[in-house]
KOLRO-306634 format. One line per field, with one value per residue: residue in one letter; y, z, x of N, C-alpha, C in turn. Coordinates in steps of 0.001 Angstrom, whole numbers, padded with zeros to 6 digits. Example, Ala and Ser with C-alpha at 12.3 -4.5 7.8 and 13.67 -1.06 7.14 Angstrom:
# residues 2
residuo = c(A;S)
n.c2 = c(-005690;-002250)
n.c3 = c(007800;007080)
n.c1 = c(013190;012850)
ca.c2 = c(-004500;-001060)
ca.c3 = c(007800;007140)
ca.c1 = c(012300;013670)
c.c2 = c(-003300;000030)
c.c3 = c(007800;007870)
c.c1 = c(013200;012900)
***
This chain:
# residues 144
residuo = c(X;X;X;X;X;X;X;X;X;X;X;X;X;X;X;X;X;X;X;X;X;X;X;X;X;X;X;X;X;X;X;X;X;X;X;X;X;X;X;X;X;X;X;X;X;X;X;X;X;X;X;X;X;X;X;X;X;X;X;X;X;X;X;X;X;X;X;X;X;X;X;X;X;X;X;X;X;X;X;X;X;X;X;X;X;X;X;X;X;X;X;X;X;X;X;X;X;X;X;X;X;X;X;X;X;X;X;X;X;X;X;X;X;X;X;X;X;X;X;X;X;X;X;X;X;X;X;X;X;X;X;X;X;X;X;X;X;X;X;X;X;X;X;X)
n.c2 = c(006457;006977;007498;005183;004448;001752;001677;003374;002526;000316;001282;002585;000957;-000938;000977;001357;-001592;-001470;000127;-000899;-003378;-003096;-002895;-003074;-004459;-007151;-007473;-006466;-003633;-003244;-004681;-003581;-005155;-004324;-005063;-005860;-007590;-007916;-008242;-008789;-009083;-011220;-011865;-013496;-012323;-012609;-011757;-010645;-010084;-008122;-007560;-005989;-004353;-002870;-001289;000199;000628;002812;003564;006276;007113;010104;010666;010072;010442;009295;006086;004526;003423;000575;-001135;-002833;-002876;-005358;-006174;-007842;-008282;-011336;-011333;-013695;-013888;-015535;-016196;-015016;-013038;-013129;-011525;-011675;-011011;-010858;-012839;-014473;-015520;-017632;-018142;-020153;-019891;-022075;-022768;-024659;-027972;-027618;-029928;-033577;-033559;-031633;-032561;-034985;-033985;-032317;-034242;-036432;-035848;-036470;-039644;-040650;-040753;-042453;-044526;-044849;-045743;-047718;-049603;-049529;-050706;-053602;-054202;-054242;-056145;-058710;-058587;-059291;-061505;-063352;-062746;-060856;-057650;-054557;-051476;-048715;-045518;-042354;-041241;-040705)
n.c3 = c(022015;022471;019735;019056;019185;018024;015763;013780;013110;011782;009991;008576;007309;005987;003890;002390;001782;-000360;-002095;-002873;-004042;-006151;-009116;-011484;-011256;-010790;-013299;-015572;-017385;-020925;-023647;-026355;-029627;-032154;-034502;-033890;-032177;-029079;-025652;-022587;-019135;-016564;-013037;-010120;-006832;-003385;000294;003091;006969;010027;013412;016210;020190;023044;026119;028676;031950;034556;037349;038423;037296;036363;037614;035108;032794;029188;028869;028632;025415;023769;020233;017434;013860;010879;007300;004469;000697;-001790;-004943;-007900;-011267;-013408;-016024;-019427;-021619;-025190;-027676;-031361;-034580;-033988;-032946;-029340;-027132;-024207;-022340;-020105;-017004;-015689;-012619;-010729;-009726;-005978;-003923;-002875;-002866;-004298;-007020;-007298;-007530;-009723;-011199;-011777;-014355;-016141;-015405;-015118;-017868;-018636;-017252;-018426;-020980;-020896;-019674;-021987;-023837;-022273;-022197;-025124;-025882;-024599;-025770;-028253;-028171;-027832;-029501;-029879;-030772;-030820;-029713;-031294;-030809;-030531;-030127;-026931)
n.c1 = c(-002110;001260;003898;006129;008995;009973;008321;009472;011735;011007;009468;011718;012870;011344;010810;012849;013326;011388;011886;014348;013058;011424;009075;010652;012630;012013;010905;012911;014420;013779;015816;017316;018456;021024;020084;017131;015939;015073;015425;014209;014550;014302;013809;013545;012581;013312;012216;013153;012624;013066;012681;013000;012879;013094;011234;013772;013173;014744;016422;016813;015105;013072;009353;006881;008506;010048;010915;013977;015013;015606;016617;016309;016334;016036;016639;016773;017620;016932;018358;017846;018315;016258;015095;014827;012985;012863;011672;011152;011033;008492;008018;007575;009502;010771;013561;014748;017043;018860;019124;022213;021469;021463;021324;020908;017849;017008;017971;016855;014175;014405;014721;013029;010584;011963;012502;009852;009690;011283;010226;007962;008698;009638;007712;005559;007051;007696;004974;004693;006130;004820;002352;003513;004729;002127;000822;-001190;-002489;-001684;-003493;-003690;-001402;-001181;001548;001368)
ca.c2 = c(005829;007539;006917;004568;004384;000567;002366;004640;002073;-000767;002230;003184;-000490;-001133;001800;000845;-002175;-001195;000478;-002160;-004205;-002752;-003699;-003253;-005521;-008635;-007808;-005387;-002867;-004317;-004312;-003498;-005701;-003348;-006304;-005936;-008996;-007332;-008843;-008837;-009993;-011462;-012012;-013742;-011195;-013163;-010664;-011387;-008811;-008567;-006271;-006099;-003682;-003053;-000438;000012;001296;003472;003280;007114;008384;011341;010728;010845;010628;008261;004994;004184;002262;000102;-001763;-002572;-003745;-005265;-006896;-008467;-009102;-012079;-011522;-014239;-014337;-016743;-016368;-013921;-013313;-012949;-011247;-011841;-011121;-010353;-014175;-014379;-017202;-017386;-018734;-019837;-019924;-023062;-022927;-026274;-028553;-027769;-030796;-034713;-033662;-031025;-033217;-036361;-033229;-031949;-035515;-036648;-036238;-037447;-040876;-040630;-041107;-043538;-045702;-045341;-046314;-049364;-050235;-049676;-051862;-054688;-053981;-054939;-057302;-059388;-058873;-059476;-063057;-063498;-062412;-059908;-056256;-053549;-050802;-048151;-044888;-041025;-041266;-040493)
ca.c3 = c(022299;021796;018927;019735;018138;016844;014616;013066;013007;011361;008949;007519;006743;005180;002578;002206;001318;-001362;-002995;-003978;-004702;-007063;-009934;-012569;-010104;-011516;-014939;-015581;-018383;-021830;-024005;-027543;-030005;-033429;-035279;-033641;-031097;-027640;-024301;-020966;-017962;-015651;-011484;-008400;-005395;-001803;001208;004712;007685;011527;014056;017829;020990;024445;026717;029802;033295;035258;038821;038788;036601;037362;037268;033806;031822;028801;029163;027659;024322;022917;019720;016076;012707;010017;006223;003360;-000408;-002509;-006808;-008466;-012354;-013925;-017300;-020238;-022742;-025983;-028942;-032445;-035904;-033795;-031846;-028421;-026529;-022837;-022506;-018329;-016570;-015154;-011672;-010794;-008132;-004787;-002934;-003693;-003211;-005584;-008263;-007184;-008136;-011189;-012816;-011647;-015443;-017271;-015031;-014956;-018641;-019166;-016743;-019099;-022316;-020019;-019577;-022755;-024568;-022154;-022992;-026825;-026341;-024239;-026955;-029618;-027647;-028004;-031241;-030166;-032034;-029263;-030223;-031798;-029973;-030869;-029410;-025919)
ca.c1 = c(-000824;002328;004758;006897;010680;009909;007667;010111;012767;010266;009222;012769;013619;010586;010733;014449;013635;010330;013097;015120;012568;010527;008612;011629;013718;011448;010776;013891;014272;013971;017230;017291;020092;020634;019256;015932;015854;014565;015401;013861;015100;013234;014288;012765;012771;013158;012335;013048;012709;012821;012677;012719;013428;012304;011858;014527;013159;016036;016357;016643;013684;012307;007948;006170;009840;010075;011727;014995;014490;016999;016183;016950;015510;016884;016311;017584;016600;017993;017722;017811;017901;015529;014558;014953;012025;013278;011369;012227;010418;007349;007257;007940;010272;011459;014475;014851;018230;018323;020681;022385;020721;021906;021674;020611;016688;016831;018025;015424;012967;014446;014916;011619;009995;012993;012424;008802;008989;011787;009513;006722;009094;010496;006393;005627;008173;007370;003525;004642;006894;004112;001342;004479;004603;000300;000159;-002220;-002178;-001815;-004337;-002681;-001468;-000890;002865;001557)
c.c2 = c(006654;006975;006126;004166;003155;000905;002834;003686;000695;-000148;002396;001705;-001258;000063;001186;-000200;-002067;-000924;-000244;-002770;-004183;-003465;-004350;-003993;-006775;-008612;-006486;-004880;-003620;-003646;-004885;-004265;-004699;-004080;-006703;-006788;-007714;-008495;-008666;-009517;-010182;-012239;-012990;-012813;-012085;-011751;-011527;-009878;-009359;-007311;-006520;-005225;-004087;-001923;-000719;000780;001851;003676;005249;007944;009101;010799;011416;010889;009244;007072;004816;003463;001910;-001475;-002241;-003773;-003951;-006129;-007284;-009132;-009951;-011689;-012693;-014418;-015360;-017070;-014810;-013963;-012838;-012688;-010766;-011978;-010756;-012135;-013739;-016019;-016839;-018363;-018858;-020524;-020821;-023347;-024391;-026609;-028750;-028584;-032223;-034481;-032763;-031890;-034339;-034958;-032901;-032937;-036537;-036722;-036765;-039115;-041215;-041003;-042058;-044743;-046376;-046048;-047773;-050104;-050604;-050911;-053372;-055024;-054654;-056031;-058681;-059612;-059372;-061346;-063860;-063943;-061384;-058487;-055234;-052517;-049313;-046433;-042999;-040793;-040471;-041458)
c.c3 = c(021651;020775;019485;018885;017350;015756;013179;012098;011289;009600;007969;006597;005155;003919;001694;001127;-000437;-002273;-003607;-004384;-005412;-008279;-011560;-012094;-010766;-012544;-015079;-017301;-019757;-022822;-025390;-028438;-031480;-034281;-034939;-033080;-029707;-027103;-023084;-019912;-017303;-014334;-010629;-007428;-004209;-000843;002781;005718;009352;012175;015352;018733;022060;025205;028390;030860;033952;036614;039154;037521;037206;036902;036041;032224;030840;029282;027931;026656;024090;021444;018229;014624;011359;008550;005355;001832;-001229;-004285;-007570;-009817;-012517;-015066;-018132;-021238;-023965;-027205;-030119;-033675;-035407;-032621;-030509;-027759;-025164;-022558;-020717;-018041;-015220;-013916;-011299;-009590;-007066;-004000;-003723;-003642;-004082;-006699;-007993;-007727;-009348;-012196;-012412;-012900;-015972;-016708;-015248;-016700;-019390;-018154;-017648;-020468;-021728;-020181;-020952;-024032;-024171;-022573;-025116;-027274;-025963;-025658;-027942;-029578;-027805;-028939;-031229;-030831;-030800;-029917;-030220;-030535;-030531;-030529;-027833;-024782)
c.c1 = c(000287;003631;005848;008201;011024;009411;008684;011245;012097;010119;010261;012925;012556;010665;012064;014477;012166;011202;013913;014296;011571;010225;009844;013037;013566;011370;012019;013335;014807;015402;017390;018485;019458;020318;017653;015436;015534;014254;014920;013933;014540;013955;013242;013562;012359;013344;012729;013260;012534;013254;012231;013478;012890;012938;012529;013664;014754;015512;016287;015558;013129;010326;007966;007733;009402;011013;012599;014545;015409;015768;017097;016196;016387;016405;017305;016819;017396;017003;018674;017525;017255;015166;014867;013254;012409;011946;012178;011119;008731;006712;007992;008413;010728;012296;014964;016154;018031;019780;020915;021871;021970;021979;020642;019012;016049;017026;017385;014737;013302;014815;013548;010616;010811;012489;011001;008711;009793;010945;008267;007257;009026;008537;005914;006020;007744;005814;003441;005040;006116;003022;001718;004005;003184;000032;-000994;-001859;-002092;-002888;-003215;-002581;-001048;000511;002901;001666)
***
């Protein structure tokens, strides 16, 4: 089968985009403070790509000629900061960059444990205040 110009086109975009999105894209280059704290940045890489042509027939081709091509390919990468890792004295901490919730089902997900564990205080409480009423002893608990 002969090369065909989606190839070529599919090809550039894709290197194009390897290039930006290399490995020091996600974990970037670490960054010395003269106090001896070292930072590293850390990314999410989103890819997206597409690509489509087609070849034309001509009413005056001569036999055996290629066919017109028309086409085109194209990409896009999103970076997203997310976190730093911070070493210090020899411990290590990651400190994550927390973006604000975009719409009302992002924030139902990101307050999802906060509620999840004022439901269990709310249970809890009534759990003591019933046994309080008994006189029974609740059996004791590790604070989980």
């Amino acid at each position: 089968m002969d090369k065909h110009p989606i190839n070529d086109l599919m090809g550039t975009v894709m290197e194009k985009l390897r290039n930006i999105a290399d490995v020091s894209t996600v974990i970037g280059e670490s960054i010395t403070t003269p106090d001896g704290i070292t930072i590293i940045p850390v990314s999410r890489v989103s890819m997206g790509f597409g690509s489509g042509g087609s070849d034309f027939t001509g009413k005056h081709q001569k036999d055996g000629a290629a066919n017109p091509f028309g086409g085109g390919c194209g990409g896009g990468v999103k970076i997203d900061p997310i976190a730093f890792v911070i070493i210090k004295d020899g411990s290590v901490r990651v400190m994550t960059i927390e973006p604000p919730a975009s719409n009302t089902f992002d924030r139902l997900v990101d307050g999802a444990p906060e509620l999840v564990d004022k439901i269990s205080a709310m249970m809890d409480k009534k759990k003591a205040e019933k046994a309080e009423k008994s006189g029974e002893a609740l059996p004791e608990t590790d604070g989980e």
